[in-house]
C-alpha positions as CSV (number, residue, x, y, z in Angstrom):
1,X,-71.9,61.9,33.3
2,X,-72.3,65.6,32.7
3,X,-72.5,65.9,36.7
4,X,-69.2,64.5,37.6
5,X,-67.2,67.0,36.1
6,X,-67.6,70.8,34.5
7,X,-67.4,71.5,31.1
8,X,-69.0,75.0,31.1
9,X,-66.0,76.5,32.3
10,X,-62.7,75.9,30.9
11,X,-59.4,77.2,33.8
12,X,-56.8,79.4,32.1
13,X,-54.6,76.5,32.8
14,X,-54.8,73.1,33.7
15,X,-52.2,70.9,36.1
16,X,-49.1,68.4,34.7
17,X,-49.1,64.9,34.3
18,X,-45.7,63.3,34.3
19,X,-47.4,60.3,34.6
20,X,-48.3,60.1,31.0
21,X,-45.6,63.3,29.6
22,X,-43.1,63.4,31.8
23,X,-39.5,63.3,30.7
24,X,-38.5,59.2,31.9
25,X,-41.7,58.1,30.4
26,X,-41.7,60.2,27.1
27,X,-37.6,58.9,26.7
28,X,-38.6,55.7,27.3
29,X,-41.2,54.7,24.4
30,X,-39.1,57.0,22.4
31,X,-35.7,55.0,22.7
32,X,-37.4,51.6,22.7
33,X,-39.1,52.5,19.4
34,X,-35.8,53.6,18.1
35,X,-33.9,51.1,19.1
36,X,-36.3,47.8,18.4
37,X,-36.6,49.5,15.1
38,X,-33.0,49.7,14.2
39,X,-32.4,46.0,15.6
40,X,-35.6,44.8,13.4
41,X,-33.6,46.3,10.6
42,X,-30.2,44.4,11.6
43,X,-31.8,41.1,11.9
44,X,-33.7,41.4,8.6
45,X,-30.7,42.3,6.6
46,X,-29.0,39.6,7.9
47,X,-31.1,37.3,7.2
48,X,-31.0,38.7,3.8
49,X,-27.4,38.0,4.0
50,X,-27.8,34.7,5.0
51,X,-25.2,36.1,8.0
52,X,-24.8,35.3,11.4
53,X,-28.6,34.0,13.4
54,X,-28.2,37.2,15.8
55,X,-29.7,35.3,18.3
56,X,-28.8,38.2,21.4
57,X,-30.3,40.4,18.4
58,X,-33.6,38.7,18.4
59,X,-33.5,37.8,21.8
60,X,-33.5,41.8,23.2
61,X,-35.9,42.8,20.4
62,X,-38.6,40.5,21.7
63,X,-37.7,41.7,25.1
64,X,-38.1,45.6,24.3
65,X,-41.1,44.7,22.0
66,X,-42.7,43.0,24.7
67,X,-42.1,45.6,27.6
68,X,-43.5,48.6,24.6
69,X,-46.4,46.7,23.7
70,X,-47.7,46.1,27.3
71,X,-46.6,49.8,28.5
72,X,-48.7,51.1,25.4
73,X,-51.7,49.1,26.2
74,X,-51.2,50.7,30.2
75,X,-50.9,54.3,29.3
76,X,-53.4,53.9,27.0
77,X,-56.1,52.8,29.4
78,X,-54.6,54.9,32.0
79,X,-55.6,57.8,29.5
80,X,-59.1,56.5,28.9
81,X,-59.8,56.1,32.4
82,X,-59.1,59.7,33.3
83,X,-60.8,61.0,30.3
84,X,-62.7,63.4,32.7
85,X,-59.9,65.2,34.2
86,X,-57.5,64.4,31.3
87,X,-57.0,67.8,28.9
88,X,-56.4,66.9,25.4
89,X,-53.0,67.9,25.2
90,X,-52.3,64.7,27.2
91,X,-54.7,62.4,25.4
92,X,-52.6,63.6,22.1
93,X,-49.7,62.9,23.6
94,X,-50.3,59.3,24.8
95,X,-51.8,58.6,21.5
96,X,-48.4,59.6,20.0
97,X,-46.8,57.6,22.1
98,X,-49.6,54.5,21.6
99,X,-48.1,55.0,17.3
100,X,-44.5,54.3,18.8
101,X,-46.1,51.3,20.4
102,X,-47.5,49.7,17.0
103,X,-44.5,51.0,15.0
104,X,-42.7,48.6,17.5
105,X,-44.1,46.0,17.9
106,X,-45.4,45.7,14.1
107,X,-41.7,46.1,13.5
108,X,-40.9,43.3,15.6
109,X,-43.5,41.3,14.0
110,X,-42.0,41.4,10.4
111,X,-38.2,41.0,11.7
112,X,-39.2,37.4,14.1
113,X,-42.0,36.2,12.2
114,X,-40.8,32.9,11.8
115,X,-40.5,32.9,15.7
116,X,-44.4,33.7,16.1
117,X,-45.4,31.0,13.4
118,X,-43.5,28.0,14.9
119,X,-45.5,28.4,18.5
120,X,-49.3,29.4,18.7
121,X,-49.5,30.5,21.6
122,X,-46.6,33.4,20.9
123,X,-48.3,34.0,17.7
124,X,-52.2,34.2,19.6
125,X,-50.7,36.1,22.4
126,X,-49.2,39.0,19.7
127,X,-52.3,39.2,17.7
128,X,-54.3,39.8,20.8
129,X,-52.4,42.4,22.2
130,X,-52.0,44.3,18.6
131,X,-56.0,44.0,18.7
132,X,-55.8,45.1,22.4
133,X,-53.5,48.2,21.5
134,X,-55.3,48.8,18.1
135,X,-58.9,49.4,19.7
136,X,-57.7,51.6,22.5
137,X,-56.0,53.7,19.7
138,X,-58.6,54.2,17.7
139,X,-60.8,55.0,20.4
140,X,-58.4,57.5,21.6
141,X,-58.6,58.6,18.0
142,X,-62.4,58.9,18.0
143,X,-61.7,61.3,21.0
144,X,-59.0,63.5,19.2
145,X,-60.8,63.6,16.2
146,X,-64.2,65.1,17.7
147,X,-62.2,67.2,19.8
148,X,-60.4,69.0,16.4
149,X,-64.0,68.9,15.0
150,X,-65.8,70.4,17.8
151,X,-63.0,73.4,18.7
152,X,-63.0,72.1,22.1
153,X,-61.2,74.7,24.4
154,X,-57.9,73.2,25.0
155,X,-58.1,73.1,29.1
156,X,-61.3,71.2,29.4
157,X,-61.3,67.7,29.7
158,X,-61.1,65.1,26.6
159,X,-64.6,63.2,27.4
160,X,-65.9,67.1,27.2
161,X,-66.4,66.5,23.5
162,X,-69.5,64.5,23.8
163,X,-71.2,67.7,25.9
164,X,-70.3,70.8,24.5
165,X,-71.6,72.3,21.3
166,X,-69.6,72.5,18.8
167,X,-68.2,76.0,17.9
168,X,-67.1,74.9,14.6
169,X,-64.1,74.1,13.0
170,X,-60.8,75.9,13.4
171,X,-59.4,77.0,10.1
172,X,-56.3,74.6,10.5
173,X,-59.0,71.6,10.9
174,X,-59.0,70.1,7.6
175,X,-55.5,69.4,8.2
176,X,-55.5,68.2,11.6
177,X,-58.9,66.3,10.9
178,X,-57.1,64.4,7.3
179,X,-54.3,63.2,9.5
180,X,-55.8,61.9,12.4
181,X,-58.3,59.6,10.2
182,X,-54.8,59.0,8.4
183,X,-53.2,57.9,11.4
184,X,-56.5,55.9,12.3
185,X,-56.6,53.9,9.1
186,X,-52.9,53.5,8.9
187,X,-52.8,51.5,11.9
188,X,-56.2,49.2,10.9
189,X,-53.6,48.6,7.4
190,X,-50.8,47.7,9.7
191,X,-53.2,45.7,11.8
192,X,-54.6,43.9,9.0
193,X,-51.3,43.2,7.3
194,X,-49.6,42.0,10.4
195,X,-52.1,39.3,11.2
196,X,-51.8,38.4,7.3
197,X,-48.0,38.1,7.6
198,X,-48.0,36.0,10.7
199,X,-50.3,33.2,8.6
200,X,-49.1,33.4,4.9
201,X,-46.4,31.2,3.6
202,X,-43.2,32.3,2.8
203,X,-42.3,33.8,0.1
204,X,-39.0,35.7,-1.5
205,X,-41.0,38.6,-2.2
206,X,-42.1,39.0,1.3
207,X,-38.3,40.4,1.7
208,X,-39.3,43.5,-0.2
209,X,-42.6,43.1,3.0
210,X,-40.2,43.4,5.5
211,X,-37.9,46.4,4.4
212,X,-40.4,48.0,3.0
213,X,-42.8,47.9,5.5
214,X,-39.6,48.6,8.2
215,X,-38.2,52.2,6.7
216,X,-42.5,52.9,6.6
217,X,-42.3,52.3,10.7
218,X,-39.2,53.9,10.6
219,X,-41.0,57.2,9.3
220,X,-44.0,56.9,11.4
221,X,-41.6,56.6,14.5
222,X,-39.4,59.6,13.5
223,X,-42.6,61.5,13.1
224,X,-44.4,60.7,16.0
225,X,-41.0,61.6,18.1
226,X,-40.9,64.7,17.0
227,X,-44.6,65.8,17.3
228,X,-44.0,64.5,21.1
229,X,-40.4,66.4,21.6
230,X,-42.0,69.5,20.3
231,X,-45.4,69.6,21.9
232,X,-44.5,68.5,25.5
233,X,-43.5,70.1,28.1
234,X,-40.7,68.0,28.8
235,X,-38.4,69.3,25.6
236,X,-40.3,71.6,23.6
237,X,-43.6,74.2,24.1
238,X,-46.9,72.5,25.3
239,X,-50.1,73.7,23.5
240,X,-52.0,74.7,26.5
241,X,-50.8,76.8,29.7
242,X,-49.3,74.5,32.4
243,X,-49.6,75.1,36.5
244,X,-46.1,74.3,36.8
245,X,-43.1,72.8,35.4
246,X,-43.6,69.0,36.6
247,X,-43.2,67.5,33.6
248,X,-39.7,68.5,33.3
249,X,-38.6,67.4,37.1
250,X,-37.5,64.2,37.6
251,X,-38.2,61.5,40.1
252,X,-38.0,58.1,40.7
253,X,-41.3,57.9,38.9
254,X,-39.8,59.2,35.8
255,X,-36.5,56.9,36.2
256,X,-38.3,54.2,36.4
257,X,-39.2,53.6,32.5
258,X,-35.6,53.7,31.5
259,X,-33.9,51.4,33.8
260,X,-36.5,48.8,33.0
261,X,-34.6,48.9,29.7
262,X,-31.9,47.5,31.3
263,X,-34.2,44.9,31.8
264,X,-33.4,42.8,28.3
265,X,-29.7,43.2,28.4
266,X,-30.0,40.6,31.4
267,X,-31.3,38.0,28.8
268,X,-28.3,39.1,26.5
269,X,-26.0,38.0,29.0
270,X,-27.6,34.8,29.8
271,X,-27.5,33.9,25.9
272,X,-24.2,34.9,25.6
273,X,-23.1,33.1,28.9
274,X,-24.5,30.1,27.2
275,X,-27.1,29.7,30.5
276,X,-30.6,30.6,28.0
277,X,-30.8,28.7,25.0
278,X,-32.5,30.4,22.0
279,X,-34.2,28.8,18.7
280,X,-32.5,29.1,15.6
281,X,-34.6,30.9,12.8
282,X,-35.4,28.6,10.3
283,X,-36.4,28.9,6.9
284,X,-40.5,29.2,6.5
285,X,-41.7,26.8,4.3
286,X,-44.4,25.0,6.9
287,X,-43.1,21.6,6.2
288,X,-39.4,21.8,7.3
289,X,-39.3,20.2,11.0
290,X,-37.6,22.9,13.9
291,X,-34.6,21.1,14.9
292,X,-32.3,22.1,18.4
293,X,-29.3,20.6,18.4
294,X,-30.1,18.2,15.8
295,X,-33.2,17.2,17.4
296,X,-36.6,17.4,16.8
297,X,-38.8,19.0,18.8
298,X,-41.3,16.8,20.7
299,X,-44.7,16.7,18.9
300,X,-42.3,17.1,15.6
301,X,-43.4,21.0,15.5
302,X,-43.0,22.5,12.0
303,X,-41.9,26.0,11.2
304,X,-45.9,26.8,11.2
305,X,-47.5,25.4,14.4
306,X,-51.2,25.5,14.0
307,X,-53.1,26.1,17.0
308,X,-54.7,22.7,18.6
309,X,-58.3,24.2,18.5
310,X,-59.0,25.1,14.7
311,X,-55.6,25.4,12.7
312,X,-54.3,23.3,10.6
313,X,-50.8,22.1,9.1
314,X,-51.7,24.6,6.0
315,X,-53.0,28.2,6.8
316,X,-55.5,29.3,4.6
317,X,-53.1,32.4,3.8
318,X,-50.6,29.6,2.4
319,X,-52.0,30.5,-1.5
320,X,-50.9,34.1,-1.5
């Protein structure tokens, strides 16, 4: 490992990646965090409101929370694969942008729940790629972490922690070192609480869940926006000397990420057209049967669909 790249001597700069912090990708996770966030809001206050089924609503926000979760998973590994050429400016950055990921998508998850408990497979599928995105995150975090702890010099690569000797701490490292195990737990919680929401019965005190746990996203979002605007190159004043001012240029590369936002206003046409047809949500009390167009569905599927392999009619949350 050691011979495949050099972490005895640290460059007095090291070369952009606007692959990972350029100024499309960057806008993109940020505007899809913001946005899925503020719809997640909308849809749970009117179902609070027992208003209108916002059906285009839900429809774009599974969309957008789709496209972030499976973008955050790819920069994500994209980061881990380059470890030994990536600097840690980088790595911090796309671990920023891997906490808009779960704010989204853990956001999403407390606005459509009753849409993830009525099929398993849409249920399975989200808890496997929160787990996907969760363990590449704290990974990433292990790396960020050692890297505070070790003083690594700021233009070597990230996988350099695990060679050099440590030089120890900074001064500023308690701080840095507190919030990145914050961070790290914080997400497990979410994690943990997500995959508990998705199986426990409804309840009217799982309202106060979903706004609650919404304006918490909401702050974890706003945060991790700004730590990204004001440490890249693309908007504010990078950490570490740059070769050039890539980041900043754009490309088709970097316009790329925002007009596959464009993407889920397609589906919103569709709905509205009246050519896609979209559940109504339905109250969760796992006994009620889903109905379309006064229907049932076939197999007579329940607001809580077990899974055919293990689950059953009544989740074991279904107490609490």
């Amino acid at each position: 490992m050691a011979g495949s790249f050099n972490c005895s001597v640290a460059s007095t700069e090291t070369a952009t990646d606007a692959g990972v912090a350029g100024t499309g990708v960057l806008l993109s996770f940020i505007i899809t965090a913001g946005i899925s966030l503020i719809m997640s809001l909308i849809i749970v206050l009117h179902e609070v409101r027992r208003g209108s089924e916002a059906k285009v609503l839900r429809k774009l926000l599974l969309s957008l929370s789709d496209q972030q979760v499976i973008t955050g998973i790819g920069i994500q590994s994209v980061a881990l694969a380059k470890m030994k050429t990536m600097v840690p400016y980088h790595f911090f950055i796309v671990w920023m942008l891997s906490l808009l990921s779960t704010a989204t998508h853990v956001g999403t998850l407390l606005a459509l729940v009753n849409d993830f408990k009525r099929d398993w497979v849409l249920r399975w599928l989200r808890q496997f790629f929160m787990f996907v995105n969760l363990v590449l995150s704290i990974v990433s975090g292990i790396f960020i972490l050692m890297s505070v702890m070790r003083d690594v010099k700021p233009t070597l690569p990230i996988a350099c922690v695990w060679e050099v000797e440590s030089t120890g701490a900074p001064s500023n490292a308690g701080t840095s070192i507190a919030g990145t195990i914050a961070v790290m737990a914080g997400q497990v919680i979410f994690f943990l609480v997500g995959v508990w929401y998705l199986h426990v019965k409804n309840r009217k005190w799982l309202r106060a869940v979903q706004l609650v746990g919404l304006l918490v996203l909401g702050a974890i979002g706003i945060g991790a926006a700004i730590r990204v605007i004001l440490l890249s190159q693309a908007f504010g004043t990078p950490s570490v000397p740059l070769a050039d001012t890539g980041e900043k240029d754009w490309s088709f590369g970097q316009l790329l990420p925002l007009l596959l936002l464009l993407l889920p206003l397609v589906s919103a046409v569709e709905i509205m057209r009246g050519e896609m047809k979209v559940p109504s949500p339905v109250v969760d009390d796992h006994s009620a049967p889903l109905l379309v167009g006064g229907e049932k569905l076939p197999g007579d599927r329940s607001s809580f669909q077990p899974n055919p392999f293990w689950g059953s009619q009544k989740s074991r949350f279904s107490k609490w």
